[in-house]
C-alpha positions in Angstrom: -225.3 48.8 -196.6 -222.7 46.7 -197.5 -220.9 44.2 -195.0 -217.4 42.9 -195.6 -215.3 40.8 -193.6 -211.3 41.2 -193.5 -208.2 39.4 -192.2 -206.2 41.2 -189.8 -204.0 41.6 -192.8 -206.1 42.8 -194.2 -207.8 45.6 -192.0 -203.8 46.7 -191.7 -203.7 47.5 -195.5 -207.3 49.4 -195.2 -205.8 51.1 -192.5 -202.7 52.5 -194.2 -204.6 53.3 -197.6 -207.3 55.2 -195.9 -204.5 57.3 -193.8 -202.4 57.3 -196.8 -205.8 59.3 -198.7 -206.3 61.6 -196.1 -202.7 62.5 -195.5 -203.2 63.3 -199.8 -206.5 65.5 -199.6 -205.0 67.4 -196.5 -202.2 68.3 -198.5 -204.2 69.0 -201.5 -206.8 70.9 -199.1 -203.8 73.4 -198.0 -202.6 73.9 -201.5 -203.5 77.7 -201.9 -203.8 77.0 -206.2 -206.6 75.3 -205.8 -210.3 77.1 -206.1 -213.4 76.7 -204.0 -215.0 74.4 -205.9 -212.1 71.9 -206.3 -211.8 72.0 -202.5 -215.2 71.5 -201.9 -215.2 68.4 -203.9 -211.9 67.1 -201.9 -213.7 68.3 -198.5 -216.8 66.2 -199.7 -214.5 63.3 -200.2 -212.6 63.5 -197.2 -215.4 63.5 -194.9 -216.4 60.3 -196.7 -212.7 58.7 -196.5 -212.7 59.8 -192.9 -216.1 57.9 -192.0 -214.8 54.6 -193.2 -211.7 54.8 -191.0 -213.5 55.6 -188.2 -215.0 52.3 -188.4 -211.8 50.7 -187.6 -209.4 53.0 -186.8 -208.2 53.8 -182.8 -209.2 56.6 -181.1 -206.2 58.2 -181.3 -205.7 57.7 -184.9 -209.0 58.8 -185.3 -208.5 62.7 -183.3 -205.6 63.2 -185.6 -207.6 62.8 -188.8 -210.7 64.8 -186.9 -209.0 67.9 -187.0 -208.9 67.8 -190.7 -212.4 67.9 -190.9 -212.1 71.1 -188.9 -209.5 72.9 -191.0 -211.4 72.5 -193.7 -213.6 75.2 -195.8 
């Protein structure tokens, strides 16, 4: 495990990329051209994505991105 500290500034920008990733892979997620496989590799990803923000994300915030997770196949 790897322990990192940030500015508030900082957690702000970790914040909005994270969001800013899962916001992409949702989109890609619903994108009917892709296969199985290709989504399975952006549901792998996503799930990881999603476990970092919920480390310092809101709980609000955090429901919003949770249904994702159940959307997903």
């Amino acid at each position: 495990m790897l322990g990192m500290m940030f500015t508030d500034k900082e957690c702000k920008e970790l914040d909005y990329l994270l969001r800013k990733e899962m916001d992409e892979m949702l989109v890609d997620m619903s994108d009917r051209r892709l296969d199985g496989p290709i989504k399975e590799a952006i549901s792998r990803r996503y799930k990881i994505i999603f476990r970092m923000y919920a480390r310092i994300a809101p709980p609000r915030e955090l429901s919003r991105y949770a249904l994702g997770l159940k959307t997903q196949h």
